[in-house]
C-alpha positions in Angstrom: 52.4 2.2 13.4 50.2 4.5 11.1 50.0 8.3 11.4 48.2 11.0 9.8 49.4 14.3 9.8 47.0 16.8 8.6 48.3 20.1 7.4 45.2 22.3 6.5 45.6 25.0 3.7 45.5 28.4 6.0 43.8 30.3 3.0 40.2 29.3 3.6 39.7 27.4 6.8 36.0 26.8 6.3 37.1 24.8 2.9 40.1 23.7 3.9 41.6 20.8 2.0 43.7 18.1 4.4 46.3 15.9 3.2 47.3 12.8 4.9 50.8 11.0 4.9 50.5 7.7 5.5 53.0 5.8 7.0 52.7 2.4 7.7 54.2 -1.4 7.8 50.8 -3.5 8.4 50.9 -7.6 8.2 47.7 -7.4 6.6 45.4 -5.0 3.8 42.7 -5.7 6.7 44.4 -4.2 9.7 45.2 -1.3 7.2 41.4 -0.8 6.2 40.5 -1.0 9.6 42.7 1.6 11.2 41.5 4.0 7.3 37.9 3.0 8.4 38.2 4.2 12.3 40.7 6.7 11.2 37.9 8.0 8.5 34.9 7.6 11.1 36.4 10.4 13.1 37.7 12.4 10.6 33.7 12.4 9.3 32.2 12.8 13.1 34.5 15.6 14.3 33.5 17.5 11.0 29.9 17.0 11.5 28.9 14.5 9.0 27.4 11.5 9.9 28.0 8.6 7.7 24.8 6.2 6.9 24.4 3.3 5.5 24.3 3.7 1.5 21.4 2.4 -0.7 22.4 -0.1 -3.4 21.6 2.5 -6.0 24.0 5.2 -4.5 26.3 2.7 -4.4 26.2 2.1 -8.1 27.0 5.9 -8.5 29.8 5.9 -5.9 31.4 2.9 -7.9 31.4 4.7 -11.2 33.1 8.0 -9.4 37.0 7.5 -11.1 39.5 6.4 -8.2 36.9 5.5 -6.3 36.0 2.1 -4.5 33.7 1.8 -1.5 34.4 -0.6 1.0 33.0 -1.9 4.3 35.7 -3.1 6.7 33.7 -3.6 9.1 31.8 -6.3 6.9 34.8 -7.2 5.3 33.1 -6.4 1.8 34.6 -5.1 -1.3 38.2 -5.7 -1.0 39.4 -7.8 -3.8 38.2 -4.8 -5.8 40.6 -2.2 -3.7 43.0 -4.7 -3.8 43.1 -5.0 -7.8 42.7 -1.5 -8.2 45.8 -1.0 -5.6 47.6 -3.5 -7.6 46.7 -1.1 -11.4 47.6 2.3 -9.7 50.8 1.1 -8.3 52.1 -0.6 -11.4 53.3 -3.5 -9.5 53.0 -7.1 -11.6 52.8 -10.4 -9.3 55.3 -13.4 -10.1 54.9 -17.1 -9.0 57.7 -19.1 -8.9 57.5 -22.9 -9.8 60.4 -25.0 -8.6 60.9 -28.5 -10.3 58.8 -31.3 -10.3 56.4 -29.1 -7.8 53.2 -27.3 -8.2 53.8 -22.7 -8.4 54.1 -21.3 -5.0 50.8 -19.0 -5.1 51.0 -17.7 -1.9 54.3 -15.7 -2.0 54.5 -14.1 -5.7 57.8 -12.1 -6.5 56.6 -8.2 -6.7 58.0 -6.2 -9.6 57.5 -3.0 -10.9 55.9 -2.8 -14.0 59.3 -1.0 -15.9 61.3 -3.4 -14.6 59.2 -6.8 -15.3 62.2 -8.7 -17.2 63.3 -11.9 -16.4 66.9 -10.7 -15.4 64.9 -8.4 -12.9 62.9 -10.9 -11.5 66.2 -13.1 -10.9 68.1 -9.9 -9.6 64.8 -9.8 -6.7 65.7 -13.3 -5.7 69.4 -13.1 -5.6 71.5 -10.9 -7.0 74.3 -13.5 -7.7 71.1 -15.8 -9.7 71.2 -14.4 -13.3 75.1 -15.2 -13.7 74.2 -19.1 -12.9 71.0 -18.6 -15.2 70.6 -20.8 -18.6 67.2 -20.3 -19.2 63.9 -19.4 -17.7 60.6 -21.3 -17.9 57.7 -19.5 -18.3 53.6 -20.0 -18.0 51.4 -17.2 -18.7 50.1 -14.8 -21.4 53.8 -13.3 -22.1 54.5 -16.4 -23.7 52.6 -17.6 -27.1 53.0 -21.0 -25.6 52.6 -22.7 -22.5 55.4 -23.2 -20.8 58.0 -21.8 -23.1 61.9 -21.2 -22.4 62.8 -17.7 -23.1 66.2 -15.7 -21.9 67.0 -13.1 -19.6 65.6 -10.0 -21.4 62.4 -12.2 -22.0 59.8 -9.3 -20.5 56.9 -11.1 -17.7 53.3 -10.2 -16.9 51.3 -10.2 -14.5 50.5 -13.5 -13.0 53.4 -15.5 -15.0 55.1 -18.6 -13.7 58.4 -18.5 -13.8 61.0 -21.6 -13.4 64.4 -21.1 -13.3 66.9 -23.5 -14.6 71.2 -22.9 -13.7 73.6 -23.8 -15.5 75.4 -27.2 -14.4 
């Protein structure tokens, strides 16, 4: 369920400022940017502006605005640049995890913070009883200088590493 609560500054109504909580538990970024887009249409019609359809040149000048990305939902266009930024403002550093013998599981990367990117933190997201069993950790990616390379627990991960996990017997 999402739900915008405006709360308007009472100083100057004709430039009042609104800010909007989000809250929300969405299966998908497209639902999300849907329900913005609607959400945003209204917001734009009930305060008298229409929105048109941009030129590629305004564009251009909208994209170099800072903390700014335009998007079309409705064409489905522009979001693997939200996305990224999303994924630079939120400080949040993507994981794969490779078991044995197999190819890395790309489809559900361990999310960690970018203060807490270690490889005893990424073994404390799993399981919190996994980095007393750990010997060593694998690792593919630009932390390491080479590919794969074993490292320890305080060995600290980037963005995008593989990571394999190997217990002691």
């Amino acid at each position: 369920v999402i739900q915008f609560i405006r709360q308007a500054d009472n100083q100057d109504p004709a430039h009042s400022r609104f800010n909007y909580k989000l809250c929300c538990v969405y299966d998908s970024l497209q639902q999300l940017l849907v329900k913005l887009s609607q959400v945003f249409w209204r917001w734009q019609m009930s305060h008298g502006h229409a929105l048109i359809t941009r030129s590629l040149h305004e564009l251009d000048i909208i994209y170099k605005i800072p903390h700014c990305v335009p998007i079309s939902a409705h064409h489905k266009w522009n979001f693997d640049d939200l996305l990224e930024k999303m994924w630079r403002y939120l400080n949040l550093i993507r994981i794969y995890t490779k078991p044995k013998g197999q190819l890395p599981d790309y489809g559900a990367p361990v999310i960690l913070h970018h203060d807490r990117r270690s490889v005893e933190c990424f073994c404390n997201k799993l399981h919190k009883t996994l980095i007393k069993e750990l010997k060593y950790a694998v690792v593919w990616g630009s932390s390491v200088k080479h590919n794969p390379q074993r490292v320890g627990k305080d060995h600290v991960l980037n963005d995008e590493d593989i990571v394999q996990l190997v217990k002691k017997v």
